[in-house]
PyMOL Python script that loads the backbone (N, CA, C, O; Angstrom):
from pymol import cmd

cmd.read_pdbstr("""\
ATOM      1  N   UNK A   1      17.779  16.248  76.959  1.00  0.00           N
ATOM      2  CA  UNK A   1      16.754  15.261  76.707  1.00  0.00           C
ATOM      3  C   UNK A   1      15.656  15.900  75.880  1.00  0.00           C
ATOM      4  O   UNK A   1      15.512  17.123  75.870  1.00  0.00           O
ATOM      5  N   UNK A   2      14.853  15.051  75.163  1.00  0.00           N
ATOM      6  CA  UNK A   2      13.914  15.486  74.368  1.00  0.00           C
ATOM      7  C   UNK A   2      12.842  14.440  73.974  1.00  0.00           C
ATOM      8  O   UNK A   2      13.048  13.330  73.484  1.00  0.00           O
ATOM      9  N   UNK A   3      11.583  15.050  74.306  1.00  0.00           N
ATOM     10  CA  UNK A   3      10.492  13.587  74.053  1.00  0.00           C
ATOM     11  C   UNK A   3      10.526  13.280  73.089  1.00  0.00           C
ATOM     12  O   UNK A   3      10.504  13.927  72.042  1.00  0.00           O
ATOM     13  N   UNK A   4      10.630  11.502  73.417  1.00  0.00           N
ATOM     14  CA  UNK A   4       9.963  10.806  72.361  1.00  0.00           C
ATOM     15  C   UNK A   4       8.689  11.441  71.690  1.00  0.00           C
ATOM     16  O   UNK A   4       7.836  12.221  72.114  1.00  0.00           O
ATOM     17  N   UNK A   5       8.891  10.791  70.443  1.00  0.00           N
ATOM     18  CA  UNK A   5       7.904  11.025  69.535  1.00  0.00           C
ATOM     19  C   UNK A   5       7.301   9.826  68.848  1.00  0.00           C
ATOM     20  O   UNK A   5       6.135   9.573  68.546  1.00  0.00           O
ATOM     21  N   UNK A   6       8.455   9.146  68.682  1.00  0.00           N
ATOM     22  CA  UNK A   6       7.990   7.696  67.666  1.00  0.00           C
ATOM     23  C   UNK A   6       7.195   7.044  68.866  1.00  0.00           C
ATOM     24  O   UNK A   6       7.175   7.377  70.051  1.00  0.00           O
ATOM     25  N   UNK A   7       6.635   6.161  68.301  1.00  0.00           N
ATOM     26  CA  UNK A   7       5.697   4.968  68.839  1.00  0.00           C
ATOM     27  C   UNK A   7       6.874   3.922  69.365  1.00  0.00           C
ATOM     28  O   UNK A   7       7.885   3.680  68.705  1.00  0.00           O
ATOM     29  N   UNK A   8       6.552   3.295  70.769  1.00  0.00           N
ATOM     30  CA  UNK A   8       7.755   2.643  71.007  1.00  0.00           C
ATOM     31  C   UNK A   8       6.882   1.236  71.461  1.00  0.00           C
ATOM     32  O   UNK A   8       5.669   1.141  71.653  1.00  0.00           O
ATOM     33  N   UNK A   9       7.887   0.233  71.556  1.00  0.00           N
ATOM     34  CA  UNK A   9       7.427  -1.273  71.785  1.00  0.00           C
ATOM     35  C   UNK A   9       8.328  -2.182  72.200  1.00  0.00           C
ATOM     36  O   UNK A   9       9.358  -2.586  71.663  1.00  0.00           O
ATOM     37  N   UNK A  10       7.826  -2.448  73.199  1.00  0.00           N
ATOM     38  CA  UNK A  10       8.617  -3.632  74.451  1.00  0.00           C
ATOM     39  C   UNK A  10       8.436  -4.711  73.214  1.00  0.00           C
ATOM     40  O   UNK A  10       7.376  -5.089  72.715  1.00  0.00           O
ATOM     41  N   UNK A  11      10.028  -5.165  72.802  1.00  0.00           N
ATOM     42  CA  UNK A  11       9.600  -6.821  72.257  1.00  0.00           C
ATOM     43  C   UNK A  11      10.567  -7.982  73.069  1.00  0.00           C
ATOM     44  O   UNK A  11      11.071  -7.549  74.105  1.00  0.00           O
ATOM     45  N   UNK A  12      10.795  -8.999  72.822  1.00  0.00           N
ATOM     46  CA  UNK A  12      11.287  -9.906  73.563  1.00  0.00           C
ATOM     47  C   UNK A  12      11.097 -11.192  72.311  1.00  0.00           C
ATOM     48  O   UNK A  12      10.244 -11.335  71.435  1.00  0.00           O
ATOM     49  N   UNK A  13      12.131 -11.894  72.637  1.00  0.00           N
ATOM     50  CA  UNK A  13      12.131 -13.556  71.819  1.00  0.00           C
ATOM     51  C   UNK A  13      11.288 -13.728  71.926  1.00  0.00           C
ATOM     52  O   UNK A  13      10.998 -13.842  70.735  1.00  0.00           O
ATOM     53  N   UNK A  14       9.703 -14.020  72.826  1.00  0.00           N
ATOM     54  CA  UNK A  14       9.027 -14.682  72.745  1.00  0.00           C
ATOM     55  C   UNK A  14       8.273 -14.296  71.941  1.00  0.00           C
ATOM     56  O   UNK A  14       8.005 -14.952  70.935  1.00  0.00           O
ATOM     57  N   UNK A  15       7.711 -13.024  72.236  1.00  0.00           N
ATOM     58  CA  UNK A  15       6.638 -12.531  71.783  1.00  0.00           C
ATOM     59  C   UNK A  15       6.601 -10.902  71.697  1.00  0.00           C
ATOM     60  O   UNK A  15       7.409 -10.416  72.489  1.00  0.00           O
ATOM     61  N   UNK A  16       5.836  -9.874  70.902  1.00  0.00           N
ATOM     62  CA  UNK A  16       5.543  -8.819  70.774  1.00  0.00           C
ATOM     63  C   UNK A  16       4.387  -8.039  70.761  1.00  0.00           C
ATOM     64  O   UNK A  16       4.194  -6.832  70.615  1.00  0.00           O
ATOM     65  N   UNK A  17       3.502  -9.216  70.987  1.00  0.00           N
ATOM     66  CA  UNK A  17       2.097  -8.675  70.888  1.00  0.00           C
ATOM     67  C   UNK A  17       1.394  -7.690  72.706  1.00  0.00           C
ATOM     68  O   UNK A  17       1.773  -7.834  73.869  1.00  0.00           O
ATOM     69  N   UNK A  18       0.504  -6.946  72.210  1.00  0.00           N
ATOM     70  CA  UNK A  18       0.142  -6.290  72.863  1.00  0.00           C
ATOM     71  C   UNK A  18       1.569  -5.390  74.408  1.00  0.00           C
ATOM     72  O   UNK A  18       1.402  -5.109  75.595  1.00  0.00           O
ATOM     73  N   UNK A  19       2.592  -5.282  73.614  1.00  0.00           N
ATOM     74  CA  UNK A  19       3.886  -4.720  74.578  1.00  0.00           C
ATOM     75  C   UNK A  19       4.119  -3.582  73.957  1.00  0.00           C
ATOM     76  O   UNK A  19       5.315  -3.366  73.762  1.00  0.00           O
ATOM     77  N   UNK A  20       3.307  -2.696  73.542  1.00  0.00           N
ATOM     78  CA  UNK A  20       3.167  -0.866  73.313  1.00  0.00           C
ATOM     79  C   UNK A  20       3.379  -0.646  74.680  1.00  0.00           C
ATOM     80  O   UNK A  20       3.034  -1.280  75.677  1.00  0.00           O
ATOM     81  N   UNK A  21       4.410   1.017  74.417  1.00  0.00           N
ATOM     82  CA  UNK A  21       4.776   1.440  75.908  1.00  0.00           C
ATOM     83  C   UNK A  21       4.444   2.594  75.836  1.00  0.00           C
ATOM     84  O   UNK A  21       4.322   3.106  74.723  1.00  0.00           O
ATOM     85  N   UNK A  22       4.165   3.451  77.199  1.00  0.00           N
ATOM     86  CA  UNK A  22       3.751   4.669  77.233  1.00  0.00           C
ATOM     87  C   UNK A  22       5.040   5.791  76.478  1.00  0.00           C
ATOM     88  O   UNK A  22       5.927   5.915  77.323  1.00  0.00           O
ATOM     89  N   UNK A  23       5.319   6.449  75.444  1.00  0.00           N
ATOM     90  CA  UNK A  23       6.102   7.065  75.545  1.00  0.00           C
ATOM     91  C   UNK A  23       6.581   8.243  76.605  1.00  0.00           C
ATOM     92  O   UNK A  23       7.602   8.773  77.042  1.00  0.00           O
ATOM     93  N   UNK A  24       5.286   8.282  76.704  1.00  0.00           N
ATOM     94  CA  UNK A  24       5.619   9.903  78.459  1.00  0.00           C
ATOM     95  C   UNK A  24       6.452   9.370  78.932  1.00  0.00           C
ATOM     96  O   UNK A  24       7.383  10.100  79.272  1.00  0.00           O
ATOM     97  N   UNK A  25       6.560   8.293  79.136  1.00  0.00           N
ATOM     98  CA  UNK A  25       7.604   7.815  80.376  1.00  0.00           C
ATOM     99  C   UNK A  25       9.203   7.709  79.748  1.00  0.00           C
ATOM    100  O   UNK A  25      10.060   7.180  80.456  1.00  0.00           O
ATOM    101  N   UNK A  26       9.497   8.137  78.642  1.00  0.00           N
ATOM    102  CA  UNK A  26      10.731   7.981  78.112  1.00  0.00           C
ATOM    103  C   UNK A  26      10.950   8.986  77.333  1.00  0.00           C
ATOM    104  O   UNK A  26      10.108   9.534  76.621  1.00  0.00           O
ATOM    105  N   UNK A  27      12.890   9.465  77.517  1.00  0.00           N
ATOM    106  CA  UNK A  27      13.054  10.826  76.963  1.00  0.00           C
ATOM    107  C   UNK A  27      14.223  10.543  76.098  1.00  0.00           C
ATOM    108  O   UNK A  27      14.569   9.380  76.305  1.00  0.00           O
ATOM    109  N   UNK A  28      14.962  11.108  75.233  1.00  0.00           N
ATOM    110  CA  UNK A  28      16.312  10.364  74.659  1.00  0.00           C
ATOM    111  C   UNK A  28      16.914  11.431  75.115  1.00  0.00           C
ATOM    112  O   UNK A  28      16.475  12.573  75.252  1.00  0.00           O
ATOM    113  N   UNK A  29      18.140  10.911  75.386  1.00  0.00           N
ATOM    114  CA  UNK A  29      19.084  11.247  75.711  1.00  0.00           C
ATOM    115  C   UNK A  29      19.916  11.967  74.910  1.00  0.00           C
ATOM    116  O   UNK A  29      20.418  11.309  74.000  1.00  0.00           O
ATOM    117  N   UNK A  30      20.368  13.695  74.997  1.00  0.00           N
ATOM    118  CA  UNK A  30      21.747  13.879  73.954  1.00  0.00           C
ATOM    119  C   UNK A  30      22.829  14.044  74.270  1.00  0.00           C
ATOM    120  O   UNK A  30      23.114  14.168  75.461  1.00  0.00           O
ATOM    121  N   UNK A  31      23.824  14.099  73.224  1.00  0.00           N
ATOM    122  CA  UNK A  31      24.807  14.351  74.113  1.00  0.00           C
ATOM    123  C   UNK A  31      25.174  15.792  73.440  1.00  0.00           C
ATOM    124  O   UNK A  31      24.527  16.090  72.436  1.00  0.00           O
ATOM    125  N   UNK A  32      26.110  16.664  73.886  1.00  0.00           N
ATOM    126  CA  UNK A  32      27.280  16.425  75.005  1.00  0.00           C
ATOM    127  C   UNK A  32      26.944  16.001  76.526  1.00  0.00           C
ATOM    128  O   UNK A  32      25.728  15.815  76.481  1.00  0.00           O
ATOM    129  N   UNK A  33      27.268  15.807  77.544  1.00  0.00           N
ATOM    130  CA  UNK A  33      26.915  15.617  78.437  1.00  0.00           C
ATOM    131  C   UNK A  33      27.833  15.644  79.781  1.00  0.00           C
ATOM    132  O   UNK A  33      28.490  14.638  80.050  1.00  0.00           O
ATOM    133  N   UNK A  34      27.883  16.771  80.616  1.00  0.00           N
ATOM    134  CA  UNK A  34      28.592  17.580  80.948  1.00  0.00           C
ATOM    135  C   UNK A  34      28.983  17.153  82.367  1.00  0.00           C
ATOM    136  O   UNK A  34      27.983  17.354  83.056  1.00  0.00           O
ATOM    137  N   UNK A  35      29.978  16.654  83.133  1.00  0.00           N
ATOM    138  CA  UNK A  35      30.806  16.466  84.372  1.00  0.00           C
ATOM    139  C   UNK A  35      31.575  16.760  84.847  1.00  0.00           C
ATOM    140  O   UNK A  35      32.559  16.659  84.114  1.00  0.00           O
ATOM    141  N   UNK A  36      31.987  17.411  86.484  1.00  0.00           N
ATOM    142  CA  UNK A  36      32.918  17.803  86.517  1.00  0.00           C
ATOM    143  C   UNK A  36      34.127  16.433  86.426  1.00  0.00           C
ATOM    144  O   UNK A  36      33.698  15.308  86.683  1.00  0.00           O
ATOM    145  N   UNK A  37      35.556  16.596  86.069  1.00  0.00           N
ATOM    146  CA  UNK A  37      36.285  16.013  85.662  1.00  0.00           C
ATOM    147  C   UNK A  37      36.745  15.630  86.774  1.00  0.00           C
ATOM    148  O   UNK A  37      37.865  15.284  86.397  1.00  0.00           O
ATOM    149  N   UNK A  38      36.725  15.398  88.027  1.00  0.00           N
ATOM    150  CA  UNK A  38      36.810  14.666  89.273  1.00  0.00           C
ATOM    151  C   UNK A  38      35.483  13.253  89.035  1.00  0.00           C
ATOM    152  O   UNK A  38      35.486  12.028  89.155  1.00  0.00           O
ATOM    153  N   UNK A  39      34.617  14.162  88.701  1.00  0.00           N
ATOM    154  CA  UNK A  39      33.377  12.999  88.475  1.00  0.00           C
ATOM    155  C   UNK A  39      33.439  12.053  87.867  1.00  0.00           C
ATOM    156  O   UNK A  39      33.124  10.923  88.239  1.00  0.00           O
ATOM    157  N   UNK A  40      34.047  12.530  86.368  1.00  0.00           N
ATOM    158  CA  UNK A  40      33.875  11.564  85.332  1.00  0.00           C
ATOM    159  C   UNK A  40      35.245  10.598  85.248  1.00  0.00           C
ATOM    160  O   UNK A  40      35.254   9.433  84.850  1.00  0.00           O
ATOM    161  N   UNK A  41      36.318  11.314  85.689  1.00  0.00           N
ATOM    162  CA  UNK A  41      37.544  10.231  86.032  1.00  0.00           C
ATOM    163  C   UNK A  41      37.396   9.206  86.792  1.00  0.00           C
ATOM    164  O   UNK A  41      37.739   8.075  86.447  1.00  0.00           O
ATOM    165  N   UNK A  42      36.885   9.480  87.877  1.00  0.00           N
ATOM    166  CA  UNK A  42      36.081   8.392  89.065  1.00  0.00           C
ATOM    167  C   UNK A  42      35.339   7.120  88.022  1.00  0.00           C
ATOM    168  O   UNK A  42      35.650   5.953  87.785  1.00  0.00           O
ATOM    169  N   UNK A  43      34.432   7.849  87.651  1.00  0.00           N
ATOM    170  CA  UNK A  43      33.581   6.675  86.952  1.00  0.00           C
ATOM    171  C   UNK A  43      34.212   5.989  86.087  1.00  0.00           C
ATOM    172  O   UNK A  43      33.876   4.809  85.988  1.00  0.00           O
ATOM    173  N   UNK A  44      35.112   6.411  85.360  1.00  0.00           N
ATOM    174  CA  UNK A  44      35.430   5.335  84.688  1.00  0.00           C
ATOM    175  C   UNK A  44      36.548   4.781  84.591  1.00  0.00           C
ATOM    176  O   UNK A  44      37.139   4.465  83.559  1.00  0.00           O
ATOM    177  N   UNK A  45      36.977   4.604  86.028  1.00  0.00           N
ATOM    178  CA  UNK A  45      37.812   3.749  86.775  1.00  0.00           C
ATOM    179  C   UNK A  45      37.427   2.668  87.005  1.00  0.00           C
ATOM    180  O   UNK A  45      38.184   1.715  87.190  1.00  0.00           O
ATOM    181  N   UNK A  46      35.605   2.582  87.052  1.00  0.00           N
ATOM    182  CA  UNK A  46      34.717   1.390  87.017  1.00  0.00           C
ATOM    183  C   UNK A  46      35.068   0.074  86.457  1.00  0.00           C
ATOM    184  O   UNK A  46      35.708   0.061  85.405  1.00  0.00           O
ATOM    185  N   UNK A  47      34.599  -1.487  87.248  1.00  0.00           N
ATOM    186  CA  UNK A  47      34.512  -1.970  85.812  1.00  0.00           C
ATOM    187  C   UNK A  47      33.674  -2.157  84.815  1.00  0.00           C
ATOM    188  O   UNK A  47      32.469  -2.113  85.062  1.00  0.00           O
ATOM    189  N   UNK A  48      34.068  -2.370  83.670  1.00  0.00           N
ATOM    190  CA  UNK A  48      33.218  -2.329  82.700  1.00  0.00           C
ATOM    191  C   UNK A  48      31.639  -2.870  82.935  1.00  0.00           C
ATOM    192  O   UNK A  48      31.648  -3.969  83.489  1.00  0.00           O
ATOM    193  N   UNK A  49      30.447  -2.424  82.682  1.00  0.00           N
ATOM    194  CA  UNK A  49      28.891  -2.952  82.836  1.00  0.00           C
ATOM    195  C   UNK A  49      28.600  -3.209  81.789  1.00  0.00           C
ATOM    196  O   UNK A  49      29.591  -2.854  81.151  1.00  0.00           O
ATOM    197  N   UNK A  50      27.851  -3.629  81.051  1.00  0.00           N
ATOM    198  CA  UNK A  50      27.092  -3.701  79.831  1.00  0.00           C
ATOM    199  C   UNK A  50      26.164  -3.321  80.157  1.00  0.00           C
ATOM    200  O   UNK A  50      25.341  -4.092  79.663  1.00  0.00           O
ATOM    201  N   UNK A  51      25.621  -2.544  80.741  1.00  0.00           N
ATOM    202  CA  UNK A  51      24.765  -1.489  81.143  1.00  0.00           C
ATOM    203  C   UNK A  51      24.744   0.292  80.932  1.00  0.00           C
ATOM    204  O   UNK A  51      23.933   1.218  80.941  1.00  0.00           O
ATOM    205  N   UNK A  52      26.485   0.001  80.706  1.00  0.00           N
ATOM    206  CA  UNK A  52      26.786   1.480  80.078  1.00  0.00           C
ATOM    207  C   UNK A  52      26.532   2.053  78.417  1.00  0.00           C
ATOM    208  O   UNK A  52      26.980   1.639  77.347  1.00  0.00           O
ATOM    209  N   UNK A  53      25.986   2.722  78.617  1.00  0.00           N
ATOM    210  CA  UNK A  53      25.583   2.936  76.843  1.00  0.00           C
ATOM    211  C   UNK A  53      25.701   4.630  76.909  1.00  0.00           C
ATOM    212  O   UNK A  53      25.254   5.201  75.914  1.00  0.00           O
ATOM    213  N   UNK A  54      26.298   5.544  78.057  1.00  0.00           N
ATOM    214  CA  UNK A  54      26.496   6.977  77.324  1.00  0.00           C
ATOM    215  C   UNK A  54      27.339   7.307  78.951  1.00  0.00           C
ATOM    216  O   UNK A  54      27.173   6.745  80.034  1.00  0.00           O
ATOM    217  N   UNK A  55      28.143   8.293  78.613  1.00  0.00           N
ATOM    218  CA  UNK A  55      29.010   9.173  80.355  1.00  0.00           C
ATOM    219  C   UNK A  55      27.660   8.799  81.456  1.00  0.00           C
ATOM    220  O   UNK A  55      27.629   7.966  82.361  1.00  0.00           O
ATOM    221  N   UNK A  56      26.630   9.723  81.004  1.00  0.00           N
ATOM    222  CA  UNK A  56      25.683   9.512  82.118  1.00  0.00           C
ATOM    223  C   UNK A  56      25.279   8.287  82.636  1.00  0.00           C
ATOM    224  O   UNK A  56      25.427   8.342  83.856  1.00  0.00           O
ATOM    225  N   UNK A  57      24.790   7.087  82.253  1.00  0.00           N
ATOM    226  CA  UNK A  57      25.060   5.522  82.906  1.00  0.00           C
ATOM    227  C   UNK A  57      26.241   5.127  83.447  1.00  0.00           C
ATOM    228  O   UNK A  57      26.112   4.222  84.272  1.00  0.00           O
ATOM    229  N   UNK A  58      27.389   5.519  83.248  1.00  0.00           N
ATOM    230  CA  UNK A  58      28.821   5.465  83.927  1.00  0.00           C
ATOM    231  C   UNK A  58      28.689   6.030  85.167  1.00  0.00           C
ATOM    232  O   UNK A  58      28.849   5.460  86.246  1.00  0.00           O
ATOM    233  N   UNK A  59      28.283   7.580  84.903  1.00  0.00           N
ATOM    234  CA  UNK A  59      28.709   8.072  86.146  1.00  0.00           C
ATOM    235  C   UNK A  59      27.630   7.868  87.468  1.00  0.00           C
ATOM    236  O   UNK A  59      27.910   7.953  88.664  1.00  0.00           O
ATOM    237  N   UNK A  60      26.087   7.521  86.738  1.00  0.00           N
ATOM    238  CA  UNK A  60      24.993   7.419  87.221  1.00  0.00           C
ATOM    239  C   UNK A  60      25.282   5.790  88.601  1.00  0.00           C
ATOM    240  O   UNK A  60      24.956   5.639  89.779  1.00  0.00           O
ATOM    241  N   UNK A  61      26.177   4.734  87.385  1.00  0.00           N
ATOM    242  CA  UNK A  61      26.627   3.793  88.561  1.00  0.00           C
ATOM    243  C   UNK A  61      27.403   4.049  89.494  1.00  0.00           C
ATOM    244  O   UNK A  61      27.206   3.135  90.295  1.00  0.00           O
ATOM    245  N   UNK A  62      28.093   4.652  89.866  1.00  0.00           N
ATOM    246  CA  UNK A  62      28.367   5.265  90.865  1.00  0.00           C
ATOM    247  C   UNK A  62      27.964   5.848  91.758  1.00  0.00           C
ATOM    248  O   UNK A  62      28.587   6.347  92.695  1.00  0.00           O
ATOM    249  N   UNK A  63      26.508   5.832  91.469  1.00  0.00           N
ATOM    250  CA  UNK A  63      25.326   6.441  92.789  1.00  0.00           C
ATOM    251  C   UNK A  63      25.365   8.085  92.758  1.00  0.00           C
ATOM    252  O   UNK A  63      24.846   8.734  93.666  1.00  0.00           O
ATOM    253  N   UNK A  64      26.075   8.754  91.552  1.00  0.00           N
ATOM    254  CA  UNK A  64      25.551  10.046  91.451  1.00  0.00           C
ATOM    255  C   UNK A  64      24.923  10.527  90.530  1.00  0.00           C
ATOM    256  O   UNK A  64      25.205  10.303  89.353  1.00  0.00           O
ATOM    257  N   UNK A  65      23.620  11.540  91.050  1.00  0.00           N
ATOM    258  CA  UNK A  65      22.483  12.194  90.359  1.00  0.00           C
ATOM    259  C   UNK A  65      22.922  12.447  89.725  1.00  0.00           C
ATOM    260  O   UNK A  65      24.064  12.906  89.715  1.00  0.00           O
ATOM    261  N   UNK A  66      21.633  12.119  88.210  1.00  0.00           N
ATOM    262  CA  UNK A  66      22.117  12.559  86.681  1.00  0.00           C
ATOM    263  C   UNK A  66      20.637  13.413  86.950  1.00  0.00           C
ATOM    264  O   UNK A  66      19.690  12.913  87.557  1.00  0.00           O
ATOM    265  N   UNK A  67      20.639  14.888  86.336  1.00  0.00           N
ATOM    266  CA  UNK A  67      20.403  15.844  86.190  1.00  0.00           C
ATOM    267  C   UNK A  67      19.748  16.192  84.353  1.00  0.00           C
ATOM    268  O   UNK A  67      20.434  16.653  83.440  1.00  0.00           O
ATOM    269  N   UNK A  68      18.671  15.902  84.297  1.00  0.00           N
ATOM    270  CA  UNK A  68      18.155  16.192  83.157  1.00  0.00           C
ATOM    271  C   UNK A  68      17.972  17.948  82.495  1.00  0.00           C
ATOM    272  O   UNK A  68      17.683  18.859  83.271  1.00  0.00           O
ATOM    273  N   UNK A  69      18.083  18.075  81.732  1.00  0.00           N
ATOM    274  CA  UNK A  69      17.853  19.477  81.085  1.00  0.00           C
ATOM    275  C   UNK A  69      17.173  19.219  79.485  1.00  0.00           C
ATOM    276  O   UNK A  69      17.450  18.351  78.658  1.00  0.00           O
ATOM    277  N   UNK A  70      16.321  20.183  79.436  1.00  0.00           N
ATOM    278  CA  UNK A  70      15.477  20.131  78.012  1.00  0.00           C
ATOM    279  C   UNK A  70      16.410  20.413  77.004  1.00  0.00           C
ATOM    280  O   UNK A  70      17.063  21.457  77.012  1.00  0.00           O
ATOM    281  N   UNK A  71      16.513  19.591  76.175  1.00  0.00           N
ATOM    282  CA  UNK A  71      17.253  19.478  74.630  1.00  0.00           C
ATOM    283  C   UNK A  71      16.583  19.970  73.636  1.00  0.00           C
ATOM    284  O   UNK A  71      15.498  20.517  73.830  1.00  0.00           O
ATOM    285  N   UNK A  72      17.069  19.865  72.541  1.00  0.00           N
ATOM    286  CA  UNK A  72      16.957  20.281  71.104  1.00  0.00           C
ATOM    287  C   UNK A  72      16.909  19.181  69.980  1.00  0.00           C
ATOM    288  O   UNK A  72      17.876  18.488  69.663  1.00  0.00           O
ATOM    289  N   UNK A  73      15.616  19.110  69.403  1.00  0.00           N
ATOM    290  CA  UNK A  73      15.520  18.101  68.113  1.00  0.00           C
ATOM    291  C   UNK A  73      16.698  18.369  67.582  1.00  0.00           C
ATOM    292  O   UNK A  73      17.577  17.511  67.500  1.00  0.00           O
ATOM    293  N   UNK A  74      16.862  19.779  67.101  1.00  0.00           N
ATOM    294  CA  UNK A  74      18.196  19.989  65.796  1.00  0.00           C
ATOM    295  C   UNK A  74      19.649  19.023  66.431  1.00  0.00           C
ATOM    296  O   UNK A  74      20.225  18.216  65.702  1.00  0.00           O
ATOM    297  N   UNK A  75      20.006  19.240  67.636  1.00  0.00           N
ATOM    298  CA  UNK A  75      21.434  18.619  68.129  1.00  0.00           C
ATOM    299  C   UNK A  75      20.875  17.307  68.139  1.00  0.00           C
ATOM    300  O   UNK A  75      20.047  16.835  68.917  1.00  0.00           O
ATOM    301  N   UNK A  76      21.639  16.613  66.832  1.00  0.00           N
ATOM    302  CA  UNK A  76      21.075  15.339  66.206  1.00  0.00           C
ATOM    303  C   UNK A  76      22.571  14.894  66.147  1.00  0.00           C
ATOM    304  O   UNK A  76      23.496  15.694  66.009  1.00  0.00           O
ATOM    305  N   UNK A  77      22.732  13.455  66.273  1.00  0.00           N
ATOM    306  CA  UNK A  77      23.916  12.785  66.452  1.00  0.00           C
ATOM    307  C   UNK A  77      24.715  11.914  64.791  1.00  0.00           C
ATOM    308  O   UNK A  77      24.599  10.815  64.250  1.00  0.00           O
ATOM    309  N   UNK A  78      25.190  12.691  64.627  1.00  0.00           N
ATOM    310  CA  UNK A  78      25.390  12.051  63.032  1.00  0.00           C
ATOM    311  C   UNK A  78      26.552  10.892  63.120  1.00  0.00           C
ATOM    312  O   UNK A  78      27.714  10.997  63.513  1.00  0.00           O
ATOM    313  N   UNK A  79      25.711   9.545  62.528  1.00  0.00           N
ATOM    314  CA  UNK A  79      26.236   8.511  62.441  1.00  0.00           C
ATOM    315  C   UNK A  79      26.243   7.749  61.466  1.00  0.00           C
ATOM    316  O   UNK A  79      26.919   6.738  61.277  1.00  0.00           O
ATOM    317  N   UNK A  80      25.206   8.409  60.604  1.00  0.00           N
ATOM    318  CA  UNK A  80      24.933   7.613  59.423  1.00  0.00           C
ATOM    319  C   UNK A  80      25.440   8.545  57.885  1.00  0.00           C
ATOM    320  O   UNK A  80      26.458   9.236  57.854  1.00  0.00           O
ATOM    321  N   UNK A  81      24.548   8.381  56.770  1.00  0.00           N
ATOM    322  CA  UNK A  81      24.779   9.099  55.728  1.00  0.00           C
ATOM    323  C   UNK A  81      23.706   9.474  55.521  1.00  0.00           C
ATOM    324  O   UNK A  81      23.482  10.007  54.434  1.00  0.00           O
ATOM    325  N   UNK A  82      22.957   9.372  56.215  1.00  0.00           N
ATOM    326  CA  UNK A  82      21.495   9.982  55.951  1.00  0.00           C
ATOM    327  C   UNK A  82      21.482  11.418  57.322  1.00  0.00           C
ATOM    328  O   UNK A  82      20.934  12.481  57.030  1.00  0.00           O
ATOM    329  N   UNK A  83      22.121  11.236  58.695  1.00  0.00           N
ATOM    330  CA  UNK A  83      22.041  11.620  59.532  1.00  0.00           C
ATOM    331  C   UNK A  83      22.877  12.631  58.482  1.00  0.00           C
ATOM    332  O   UNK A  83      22.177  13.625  58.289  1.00  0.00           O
ATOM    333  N   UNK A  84      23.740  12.683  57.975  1.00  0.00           N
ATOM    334  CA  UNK A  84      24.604  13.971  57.285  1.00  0.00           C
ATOM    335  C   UNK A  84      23.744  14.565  55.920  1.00  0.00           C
ATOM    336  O   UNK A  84      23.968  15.731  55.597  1.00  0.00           O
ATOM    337  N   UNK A  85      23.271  14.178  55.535  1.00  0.00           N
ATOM    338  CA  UNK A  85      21.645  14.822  54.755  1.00  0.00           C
ATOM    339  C   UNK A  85      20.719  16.031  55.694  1.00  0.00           C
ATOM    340  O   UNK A  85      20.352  17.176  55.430  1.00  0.00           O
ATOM    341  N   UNK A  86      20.552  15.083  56.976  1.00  0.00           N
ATOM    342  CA  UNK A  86      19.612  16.006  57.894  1.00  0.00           C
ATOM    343  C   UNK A  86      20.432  17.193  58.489  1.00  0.00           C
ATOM    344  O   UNK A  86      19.969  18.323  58.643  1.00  0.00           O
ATOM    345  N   UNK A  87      21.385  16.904  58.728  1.00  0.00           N
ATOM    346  CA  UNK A  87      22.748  18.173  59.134  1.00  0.00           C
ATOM    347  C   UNK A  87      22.685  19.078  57.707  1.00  0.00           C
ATOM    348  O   UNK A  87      22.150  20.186  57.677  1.00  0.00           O
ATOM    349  N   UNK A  88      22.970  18.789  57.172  1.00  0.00           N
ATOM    350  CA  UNK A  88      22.863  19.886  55.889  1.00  0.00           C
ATOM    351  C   UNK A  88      21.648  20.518  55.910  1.00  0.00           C
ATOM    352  O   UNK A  88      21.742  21.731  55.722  1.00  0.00           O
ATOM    353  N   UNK A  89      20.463  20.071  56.087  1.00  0.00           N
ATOM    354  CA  UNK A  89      19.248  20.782  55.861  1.00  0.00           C
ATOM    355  C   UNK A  89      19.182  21.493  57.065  1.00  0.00           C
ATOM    356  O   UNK A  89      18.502  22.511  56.939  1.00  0.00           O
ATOM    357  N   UNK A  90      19.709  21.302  58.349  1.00  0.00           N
ATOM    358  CA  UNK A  90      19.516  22.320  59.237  1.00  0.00           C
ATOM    359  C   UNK A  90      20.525  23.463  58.671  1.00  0.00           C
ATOM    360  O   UNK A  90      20.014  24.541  58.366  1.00  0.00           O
ATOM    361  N   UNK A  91      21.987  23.286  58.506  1.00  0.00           N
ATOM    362  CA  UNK A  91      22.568  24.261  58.038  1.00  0.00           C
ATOM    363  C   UNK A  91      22.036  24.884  56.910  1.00  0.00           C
ATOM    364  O   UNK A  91      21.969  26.098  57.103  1.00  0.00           O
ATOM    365  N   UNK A  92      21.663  24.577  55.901  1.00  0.00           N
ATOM    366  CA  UNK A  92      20.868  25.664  54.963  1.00  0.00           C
ATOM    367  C   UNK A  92      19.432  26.244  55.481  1.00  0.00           C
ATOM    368  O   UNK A  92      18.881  27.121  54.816  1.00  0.00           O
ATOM    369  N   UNK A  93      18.892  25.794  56.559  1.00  0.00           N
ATOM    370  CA  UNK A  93      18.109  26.609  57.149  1.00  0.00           C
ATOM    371  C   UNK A  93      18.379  27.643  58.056  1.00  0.00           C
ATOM    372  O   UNK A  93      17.458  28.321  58.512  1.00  0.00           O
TER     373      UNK A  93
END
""", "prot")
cmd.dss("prot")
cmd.show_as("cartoon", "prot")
cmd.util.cbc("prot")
cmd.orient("prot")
């Protein structure tokens, strides 16, 4: 995990005004993200949530502690073509 930095904002259909959120209170998530393989087979035997968005929300429904550890800006998730721009500039650094 690694703090937010950007400015973040609760919006909703209705409205967006005055729904700024504390960032302290929110960390992003990276991955890899590490289970023993008894754990993670279990979980996703589950059924499907739309609540799941990474291993850790999978395995987390299952009622076991997810375990935070301090991350790294550089371990950046490349998805885009710009995200492979920023990978290059760490490697030539």
């Amino acid at each position: 995990m690694v703090d937010v930095v950007e400015s973040l904002r609760h919006v909703s259909k209705q409205d967006n005004v005055n729904k700024a959120v504390p960032r302290s209170c929110y960390k992003l998530v990276q991955t890899p993200q590490c289970f023993t393989s008894e754990v993670i087979l279990k979980a996703y035997k589950q059924e499907f949530d739309t609540t799941f968005t990474d291993d850790a929300s999978v395995v987390e429904k299952l009622g076991e502690t997810i375990n935070l550890v301090e991350g790294n800006r550089e371990n950046i998730k490349i998805t885009t073509a710009e995200d492979l721009l920023i990978a290059e500039a760490f490697i030539k650094e």
